[in-house]
ROGU-198110 format. One record per residue: residue number from 1; residue in three letters; x, y, z of N, C-alpha, C, O, CB in turn. Coordinates in nm, 2 decimals. Glycine has a CB too. Layout:
// residues N
(rec NUM 'ALA' (X Y Z) (X Y Z) (X Y Z) (X Y Z) (X Y Z))
...
// end
This chain:
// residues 67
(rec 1 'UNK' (-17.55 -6.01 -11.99) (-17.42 -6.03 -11.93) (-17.39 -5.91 -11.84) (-17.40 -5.80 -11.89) (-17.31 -6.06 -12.04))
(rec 2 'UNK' (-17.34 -5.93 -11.71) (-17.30 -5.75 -11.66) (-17.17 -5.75 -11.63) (-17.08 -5.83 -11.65) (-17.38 -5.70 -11.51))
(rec 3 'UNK' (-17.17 -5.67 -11.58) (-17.02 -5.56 -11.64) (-16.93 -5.65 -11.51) (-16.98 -5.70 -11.41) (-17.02 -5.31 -11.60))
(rec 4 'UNK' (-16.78 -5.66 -11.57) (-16.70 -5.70 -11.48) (-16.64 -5.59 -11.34) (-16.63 -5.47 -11.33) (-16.60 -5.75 -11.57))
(rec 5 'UNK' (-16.62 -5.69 -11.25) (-16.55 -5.59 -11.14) (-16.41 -5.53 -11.21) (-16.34 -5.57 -11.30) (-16.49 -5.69 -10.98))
(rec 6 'UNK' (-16.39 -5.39 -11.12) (-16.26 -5.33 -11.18) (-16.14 -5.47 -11.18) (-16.17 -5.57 -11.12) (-16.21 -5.17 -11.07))
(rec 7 'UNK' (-16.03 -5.48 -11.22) (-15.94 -5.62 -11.26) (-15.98 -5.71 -11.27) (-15.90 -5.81 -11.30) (-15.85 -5.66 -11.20))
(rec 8 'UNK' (-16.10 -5.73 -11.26) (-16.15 -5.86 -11.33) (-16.10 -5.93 -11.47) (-16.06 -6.04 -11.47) (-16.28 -5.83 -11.34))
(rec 9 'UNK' (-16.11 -5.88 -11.56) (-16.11 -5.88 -11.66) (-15.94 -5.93 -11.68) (-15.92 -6.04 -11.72) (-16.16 -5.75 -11.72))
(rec 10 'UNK' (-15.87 -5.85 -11.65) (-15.71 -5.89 -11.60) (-15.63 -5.98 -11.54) (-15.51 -6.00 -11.54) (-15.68 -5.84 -11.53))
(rec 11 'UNK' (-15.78 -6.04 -11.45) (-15.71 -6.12 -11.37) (-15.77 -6.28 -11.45) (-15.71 -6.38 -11.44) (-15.75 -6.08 -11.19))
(rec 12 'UNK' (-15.89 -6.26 -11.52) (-15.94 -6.36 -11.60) (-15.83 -6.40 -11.74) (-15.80 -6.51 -11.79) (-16.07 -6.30 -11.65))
(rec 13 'UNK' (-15.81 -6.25 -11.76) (-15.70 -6.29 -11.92) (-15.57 -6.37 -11.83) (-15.54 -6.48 -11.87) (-15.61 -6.10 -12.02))
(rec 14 'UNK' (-15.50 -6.31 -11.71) (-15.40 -6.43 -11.68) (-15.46 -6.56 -11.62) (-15.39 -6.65 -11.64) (-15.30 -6.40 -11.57))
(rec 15 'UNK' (-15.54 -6.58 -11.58) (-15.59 -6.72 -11.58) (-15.56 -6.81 -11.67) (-15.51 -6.92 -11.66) (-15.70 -6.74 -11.58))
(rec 16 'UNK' (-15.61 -6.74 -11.79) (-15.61 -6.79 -11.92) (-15.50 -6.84 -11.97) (-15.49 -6.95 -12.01) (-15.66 -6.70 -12.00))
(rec 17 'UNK' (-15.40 -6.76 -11.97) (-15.26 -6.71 -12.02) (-15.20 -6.83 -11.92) (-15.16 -6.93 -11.98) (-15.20 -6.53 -11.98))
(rec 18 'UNK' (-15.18 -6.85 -11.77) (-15.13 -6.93 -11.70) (-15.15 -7.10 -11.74) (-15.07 -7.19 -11.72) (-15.18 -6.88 -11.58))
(rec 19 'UNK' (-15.24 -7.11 -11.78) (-15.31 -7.26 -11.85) (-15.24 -7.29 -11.97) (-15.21 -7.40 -12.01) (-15.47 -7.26 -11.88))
(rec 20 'UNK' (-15.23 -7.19 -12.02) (-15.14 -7.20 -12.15) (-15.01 -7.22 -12.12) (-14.92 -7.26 -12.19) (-15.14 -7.09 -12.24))
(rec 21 'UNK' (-15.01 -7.16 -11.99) (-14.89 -7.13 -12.02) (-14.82 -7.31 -11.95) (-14.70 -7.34 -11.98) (-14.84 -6.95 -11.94))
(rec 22 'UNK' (-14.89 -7.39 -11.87) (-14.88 -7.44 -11.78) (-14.86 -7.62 -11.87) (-14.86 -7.73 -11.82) (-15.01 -7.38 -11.68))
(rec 23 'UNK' (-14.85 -7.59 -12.01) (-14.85 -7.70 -12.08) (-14.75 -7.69 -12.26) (-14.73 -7.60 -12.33) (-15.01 -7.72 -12.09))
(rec 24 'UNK' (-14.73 -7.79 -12.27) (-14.63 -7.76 -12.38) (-14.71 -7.79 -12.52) (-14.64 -7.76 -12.62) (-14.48 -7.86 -12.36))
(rec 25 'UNK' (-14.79 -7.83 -12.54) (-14.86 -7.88 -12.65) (-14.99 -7.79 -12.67) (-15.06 -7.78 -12.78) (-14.89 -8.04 -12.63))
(rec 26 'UNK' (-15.01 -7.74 -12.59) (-15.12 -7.60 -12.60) (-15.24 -7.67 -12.60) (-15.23 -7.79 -12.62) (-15.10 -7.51 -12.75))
(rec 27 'UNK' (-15.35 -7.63 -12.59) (-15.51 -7.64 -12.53) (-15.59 -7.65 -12.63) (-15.53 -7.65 -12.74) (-15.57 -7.51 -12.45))
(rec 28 'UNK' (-15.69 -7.67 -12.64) (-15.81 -7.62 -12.72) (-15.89 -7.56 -12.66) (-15.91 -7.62 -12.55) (-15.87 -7.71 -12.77))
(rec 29 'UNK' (-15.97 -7.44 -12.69) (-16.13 -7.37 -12.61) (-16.13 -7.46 -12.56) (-16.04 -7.48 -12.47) (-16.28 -7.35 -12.68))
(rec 30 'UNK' (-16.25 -7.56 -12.59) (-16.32 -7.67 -12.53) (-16.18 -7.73 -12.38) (-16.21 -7.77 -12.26) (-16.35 -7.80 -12.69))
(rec 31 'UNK' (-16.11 -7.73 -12.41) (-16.02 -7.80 -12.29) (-16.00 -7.67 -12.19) (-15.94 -7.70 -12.09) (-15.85 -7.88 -12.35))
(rec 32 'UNK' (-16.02 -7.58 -12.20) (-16.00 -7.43 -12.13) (-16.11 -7.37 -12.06) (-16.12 -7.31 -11.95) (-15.95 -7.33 -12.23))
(rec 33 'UNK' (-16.23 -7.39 -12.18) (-16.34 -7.42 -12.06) (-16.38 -7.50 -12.03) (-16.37 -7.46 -11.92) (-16.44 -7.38 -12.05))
(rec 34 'UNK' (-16.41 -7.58 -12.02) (-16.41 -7.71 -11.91) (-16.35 -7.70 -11.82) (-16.41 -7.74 -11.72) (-16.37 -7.82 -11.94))
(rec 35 'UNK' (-16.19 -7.64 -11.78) (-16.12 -7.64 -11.69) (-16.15 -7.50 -11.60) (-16.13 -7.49 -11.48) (-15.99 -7.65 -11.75))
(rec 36 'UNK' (-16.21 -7.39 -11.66) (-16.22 -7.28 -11.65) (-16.37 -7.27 -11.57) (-16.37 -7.21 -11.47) (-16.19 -7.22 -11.78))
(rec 37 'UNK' (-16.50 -7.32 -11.61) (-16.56 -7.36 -11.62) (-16.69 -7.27 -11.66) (-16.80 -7.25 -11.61) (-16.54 -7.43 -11.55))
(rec 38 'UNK' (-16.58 -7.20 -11.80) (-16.63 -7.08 -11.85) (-16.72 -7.14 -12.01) (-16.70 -7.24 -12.08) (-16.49 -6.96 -11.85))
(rec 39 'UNK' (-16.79 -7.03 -12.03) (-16.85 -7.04 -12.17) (-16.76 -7.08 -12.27) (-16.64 -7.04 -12.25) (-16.89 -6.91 -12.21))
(rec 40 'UNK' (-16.77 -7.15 -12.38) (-16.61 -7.15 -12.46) (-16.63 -7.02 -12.55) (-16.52 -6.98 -12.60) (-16.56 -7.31 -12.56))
(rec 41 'UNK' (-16.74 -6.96 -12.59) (-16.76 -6.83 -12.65) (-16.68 -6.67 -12.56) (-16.61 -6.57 -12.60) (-16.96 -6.82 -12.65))
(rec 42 'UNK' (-16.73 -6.72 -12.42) (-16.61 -6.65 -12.32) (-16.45 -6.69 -12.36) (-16.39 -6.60 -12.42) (-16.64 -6.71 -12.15))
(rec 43 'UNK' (-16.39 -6.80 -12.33) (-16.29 -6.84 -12.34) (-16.21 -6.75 -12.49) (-16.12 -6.67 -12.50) (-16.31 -7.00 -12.33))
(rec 44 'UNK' (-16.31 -6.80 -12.60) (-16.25 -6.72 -12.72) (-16.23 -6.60 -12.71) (-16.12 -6.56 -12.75) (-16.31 -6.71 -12.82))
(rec 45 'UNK' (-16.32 -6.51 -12.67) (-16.28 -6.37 -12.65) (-16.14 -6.31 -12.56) (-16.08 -6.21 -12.57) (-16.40 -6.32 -12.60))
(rec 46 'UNK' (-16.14 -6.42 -12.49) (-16.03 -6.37 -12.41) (-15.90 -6.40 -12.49) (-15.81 -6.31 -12.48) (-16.02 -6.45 -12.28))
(rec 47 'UNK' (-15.90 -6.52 -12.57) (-15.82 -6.59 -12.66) (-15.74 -6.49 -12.75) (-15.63 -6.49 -12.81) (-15.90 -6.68 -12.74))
(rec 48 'UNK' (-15.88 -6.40 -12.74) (-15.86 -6.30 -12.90) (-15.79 -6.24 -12.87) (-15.70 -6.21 -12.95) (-15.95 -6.22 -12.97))
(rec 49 'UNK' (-15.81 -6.16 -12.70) (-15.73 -6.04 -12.67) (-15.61 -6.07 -12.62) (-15.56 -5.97 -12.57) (-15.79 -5.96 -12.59))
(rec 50 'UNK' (-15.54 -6.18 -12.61) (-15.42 -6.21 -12.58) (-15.37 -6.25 -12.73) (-15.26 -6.25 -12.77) (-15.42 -6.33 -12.46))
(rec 51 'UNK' (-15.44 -6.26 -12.78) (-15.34 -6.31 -12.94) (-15.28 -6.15 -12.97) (-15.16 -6.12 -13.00) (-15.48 -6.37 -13.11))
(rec 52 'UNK' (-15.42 -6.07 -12.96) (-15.40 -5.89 -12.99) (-15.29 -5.84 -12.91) (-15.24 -5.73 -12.93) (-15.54 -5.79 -12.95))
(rec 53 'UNK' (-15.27 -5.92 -12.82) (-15.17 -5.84 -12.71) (-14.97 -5.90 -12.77) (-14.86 -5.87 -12.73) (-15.24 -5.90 -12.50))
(rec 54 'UNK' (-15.04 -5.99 -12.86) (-14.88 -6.07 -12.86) (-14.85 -6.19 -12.75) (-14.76 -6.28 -12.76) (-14.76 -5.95 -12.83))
(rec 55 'UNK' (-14.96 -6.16 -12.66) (-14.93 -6.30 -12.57) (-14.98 -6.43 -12.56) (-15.00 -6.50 -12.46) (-14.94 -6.28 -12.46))
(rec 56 'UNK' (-15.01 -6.46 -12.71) (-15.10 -6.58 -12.73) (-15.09 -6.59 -12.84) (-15.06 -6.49 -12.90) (-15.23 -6.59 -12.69))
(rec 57 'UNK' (-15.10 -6.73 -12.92) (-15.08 -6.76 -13.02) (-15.17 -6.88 -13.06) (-15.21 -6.94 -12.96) (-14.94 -6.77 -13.03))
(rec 58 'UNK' (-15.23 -6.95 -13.21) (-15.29 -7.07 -13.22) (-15.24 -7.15 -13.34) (-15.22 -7.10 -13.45) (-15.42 -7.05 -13.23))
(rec 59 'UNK' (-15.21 -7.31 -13.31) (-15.14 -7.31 -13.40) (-15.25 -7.45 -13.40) (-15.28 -7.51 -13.30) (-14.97 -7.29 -13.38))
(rec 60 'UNK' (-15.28 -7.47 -13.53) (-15.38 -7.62 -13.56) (-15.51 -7.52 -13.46) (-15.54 -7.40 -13.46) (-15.30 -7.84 -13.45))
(rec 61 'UNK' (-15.55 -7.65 -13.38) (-15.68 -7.62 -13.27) (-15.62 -7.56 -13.17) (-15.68 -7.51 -13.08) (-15.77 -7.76 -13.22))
(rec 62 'UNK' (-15.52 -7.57 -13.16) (-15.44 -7.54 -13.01) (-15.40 -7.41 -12.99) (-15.36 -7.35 -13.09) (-15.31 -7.62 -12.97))
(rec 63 'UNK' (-15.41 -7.37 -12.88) (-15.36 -7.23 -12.83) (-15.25 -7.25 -12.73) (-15.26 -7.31 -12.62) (-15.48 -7.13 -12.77))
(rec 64 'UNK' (-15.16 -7.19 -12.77) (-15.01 -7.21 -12.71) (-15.02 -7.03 -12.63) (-15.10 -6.93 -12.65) (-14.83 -7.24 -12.88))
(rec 65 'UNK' (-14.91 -7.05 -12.54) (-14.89 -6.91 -12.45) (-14.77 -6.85 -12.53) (-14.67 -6.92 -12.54) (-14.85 -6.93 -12.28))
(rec 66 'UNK' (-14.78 -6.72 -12.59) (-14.65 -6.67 -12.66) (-14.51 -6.63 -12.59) (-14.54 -6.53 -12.52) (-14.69 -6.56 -12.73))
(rec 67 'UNK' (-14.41 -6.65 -12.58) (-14.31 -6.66 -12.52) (-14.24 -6.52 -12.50) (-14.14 -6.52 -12.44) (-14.26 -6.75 -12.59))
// end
């Protein structure tokens, strides 16, 4: 895997965050990449670091955007 461009990484976690944020019943991986049309092993990691940040949350299968 190689290294991201400088904000990359930043600009991938709001992607992420914006999709969530962009629905009221919240996502699953699988529905995030697919849309994304990213790894869903990618997708989780990002998942993780927005949960760590407080700006994400999962509730069942779904990942909601934290408010």
């Amino acid at each position: 895997m190689g290294r991201l461009q400088e904000g990359e990484r930043q600009h991938k976690e709001r992607q992420v965050e914006g999709l969530l944020r962009g629905t009221w019943f919240g996502l699953r991986e699988s529905e995030i990449a697919q849309e994304l049309g990213w790894e869903r092993r990618t997708v989780n990691n990002y998942l993780r670091d927005l949960e760590r940040e407080g700006r994400a949350y999962k509730e069942g299968r779904c990942w909601l955007a934290d408010e």
